[in-house]
N, C-alpha and C positions, 0 to 999 in steps of 0.2 A: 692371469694375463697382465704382464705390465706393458703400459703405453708408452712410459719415455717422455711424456709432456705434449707428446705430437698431436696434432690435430686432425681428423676427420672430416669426412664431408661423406654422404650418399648418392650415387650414381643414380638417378630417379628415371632412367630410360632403361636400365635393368632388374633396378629392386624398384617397389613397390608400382608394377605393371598391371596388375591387379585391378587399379586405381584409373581413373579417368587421367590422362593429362595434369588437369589443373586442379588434383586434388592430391596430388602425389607431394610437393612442398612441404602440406602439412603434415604430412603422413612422417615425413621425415622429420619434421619439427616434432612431432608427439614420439618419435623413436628417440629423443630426445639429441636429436644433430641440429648444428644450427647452421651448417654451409650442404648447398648441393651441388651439382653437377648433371647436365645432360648432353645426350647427342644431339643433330638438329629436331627437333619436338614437331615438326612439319612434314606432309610430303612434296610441298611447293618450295622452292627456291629461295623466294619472298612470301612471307605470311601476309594477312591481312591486314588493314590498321586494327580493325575487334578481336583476332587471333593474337596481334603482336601486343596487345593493349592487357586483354586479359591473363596471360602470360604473364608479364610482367606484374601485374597485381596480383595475381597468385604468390607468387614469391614474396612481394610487401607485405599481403595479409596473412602470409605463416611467419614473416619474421625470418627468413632465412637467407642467406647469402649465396649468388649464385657465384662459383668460384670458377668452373670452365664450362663452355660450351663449344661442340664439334660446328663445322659449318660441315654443310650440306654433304653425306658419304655417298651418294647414289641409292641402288635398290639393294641396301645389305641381304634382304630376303633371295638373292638373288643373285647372292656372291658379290656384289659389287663394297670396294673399300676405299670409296674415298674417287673423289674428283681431278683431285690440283694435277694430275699428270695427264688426265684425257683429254687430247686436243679437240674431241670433235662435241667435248662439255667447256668448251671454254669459254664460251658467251652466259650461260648459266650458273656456271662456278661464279663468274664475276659479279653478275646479280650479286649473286646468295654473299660475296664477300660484303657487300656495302649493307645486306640485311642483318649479317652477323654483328657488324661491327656496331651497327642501330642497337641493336641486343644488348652487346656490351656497355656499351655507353650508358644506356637506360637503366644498366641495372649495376653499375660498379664491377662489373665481369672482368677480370684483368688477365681469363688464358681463353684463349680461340685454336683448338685444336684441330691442323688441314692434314686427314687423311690422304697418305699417298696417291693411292690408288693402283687399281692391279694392271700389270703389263699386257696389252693390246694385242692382241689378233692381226698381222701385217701391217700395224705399224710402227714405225724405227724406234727403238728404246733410247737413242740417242734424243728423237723428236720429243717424246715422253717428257724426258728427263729436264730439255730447254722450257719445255711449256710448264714444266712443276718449279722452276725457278722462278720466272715470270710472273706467272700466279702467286708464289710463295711473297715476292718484294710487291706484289698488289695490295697482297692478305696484310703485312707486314704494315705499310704505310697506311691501310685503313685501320689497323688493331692500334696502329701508336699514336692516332687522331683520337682513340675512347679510350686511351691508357691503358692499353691492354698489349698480350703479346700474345705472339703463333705458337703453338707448339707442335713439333714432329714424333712422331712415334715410329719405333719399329714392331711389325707384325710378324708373329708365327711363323713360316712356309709350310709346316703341318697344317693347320690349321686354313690359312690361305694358301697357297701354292702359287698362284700368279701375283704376289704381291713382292716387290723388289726388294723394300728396306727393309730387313729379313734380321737386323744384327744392331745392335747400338751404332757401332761403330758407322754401320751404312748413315743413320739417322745423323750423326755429326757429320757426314762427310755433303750429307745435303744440306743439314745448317751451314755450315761452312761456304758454301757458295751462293746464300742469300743477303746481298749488300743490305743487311738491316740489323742494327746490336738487337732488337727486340723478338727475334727466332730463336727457341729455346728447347732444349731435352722433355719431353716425358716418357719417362721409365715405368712403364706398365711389367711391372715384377709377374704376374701369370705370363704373357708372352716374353719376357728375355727367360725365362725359365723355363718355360718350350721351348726354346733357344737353346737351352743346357749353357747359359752361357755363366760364369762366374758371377754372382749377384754382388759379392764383397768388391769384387774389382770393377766390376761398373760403375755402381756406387760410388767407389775412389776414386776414379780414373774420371769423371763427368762430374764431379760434386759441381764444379763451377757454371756446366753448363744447365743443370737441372730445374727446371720451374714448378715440373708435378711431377705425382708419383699415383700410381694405381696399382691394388692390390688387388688379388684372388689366386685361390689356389690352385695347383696341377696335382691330376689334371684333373680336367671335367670341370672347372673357372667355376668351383663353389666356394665356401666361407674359409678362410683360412680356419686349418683345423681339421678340412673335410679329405684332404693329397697328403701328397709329402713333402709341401715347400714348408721348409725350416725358418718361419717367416719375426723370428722374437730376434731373431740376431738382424737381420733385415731393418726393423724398426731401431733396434739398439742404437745401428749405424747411422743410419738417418740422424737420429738425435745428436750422436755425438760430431757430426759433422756437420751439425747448425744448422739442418734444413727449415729452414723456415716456414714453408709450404704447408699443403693438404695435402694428406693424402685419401686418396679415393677410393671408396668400398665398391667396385664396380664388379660384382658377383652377382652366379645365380640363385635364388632365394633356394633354400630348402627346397619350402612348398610354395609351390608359385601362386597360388591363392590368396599367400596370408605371406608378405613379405617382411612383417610386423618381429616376426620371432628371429629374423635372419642376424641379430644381433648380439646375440648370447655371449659369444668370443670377449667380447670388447664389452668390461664393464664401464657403467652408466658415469663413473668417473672419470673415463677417459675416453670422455667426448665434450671437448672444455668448450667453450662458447668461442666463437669465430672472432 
């Protein structure tokens, strides 16, 4: 397995679940990564100051660097993806922006990734779509006070089916309408690959717009190695196109018990320090 120089980071809201919360940092610091990654790690909006306090000292005392964190998805258990477009969350979403953005800042966090969210039940997709712009130059203007930025993703429609931004291309077209430079691409490679969409040409076509990148395989979003995404030319290109970034191991572990082995793929070399 060669890595290309790239960097890594652990998705700690899906590998290492095993684990209490605030024990999951180190877990990934002893897998030997030094950056993570989570969704929001609360079921509140707003954590507490002893939730948001301890959190953040988790992370200090593994020594690891938090590189993105989701604000607030809804009840994924439950089908829900993401807020920024439901109107009738939009006194919540906005809470949880000014929480997120506390996060960031506390912790050098410089991507905040705002889940679309899935298309409503009798109300106007047009309606959707003003109130996820809105929200997006909210999220925007509080990520670029902690030096951070937003990031859009496109989701699956397999996988989700009420979820709109279905396509890279959708995902620029909503960046594009967010008056803020600091709204940026993330290319979650499992879903544009559900997508069937050309991976060389996204990659090519968005190098500019791209902030992250997530990995896992199809199907079944286990370790690359485990489907059939063709994922070494994936990496190759990244590199040869400067990406500067992480990219994110956001798979399901083997064995969900012991997220420790889910590492195999990616030798201990090519996981260079943050």
């Amino acid at each position: 397995m060669r890595t290309y120089g790239l960097r890594f980071d652990v998705n700690c809201s899906i590998l290492f679940t095993e684990l209490p919360l605030l024990a999951r940092p180190a877990a990934a610091k002893a897998a030997g990564f030094s950056a993570v990654e989570f969704w929001w790690p609360w079921d509140e909006m707003v954590p507490t100051d002893r939730q948001a306090d301890a959190f953040v000292a988790a992370l200090a005392d593994a020594g690891v660097q938090l590189v993105s964190l989701n604000f607030h998805t809804g009840d994924m258990a439950a089908g829900e993806r993401g807020l920024v477009s439901i109107p009738s969350a939009t006194a919540a979403f906005r809470e949880n922006i000014a929480a997120c953005a506390e996060i960031a800042g506390r912790t050098g966090c410089g991507l905040l990734n705002a889940a679309y969210g899935n298309r409503q039940d009798g109300v106007d997709p047009a309606e959707q779509d003003a109130v996820a712009i809105e929200n997006l130059t909210l999220a925007a203007a509080a990520a670029a006070k902690a030096g951070a930025s937003v990031l859009v993703e496109a989701i699956n429609s397999i996988d989700v089916p009420a979820f709109p931004i279905d396509s890279s291309a959708a995902a620029i077209a909503v960046i594009d309408k967010v008056p803020a430079a600091n709204v940026a691409f993330l290319a979650d490679m499992y879903h544009l690959a559900m997508m069937g969409e050309d991976l060389a040409h996204t990659l090519s076509a968005y190098a500019g717009r791209l902030a992250h990148v997530q990995l896992a395989d199809v199907p079944g979003r286990g370790a690359p190695g485990t489907g059939t995404l063709d994922f070494e030319p994936v990496l190759a290109q990244l590199a040869a196109q400067g990406y500067p970034g992480s990219v994110g191991l956001e798979y399901l572990p083997a064995d969900p018990a012991d997220s420790s082995g889910s590492f195999e793929w990616l030798s201990l070399s090519g996981r260079p320090a943050w």
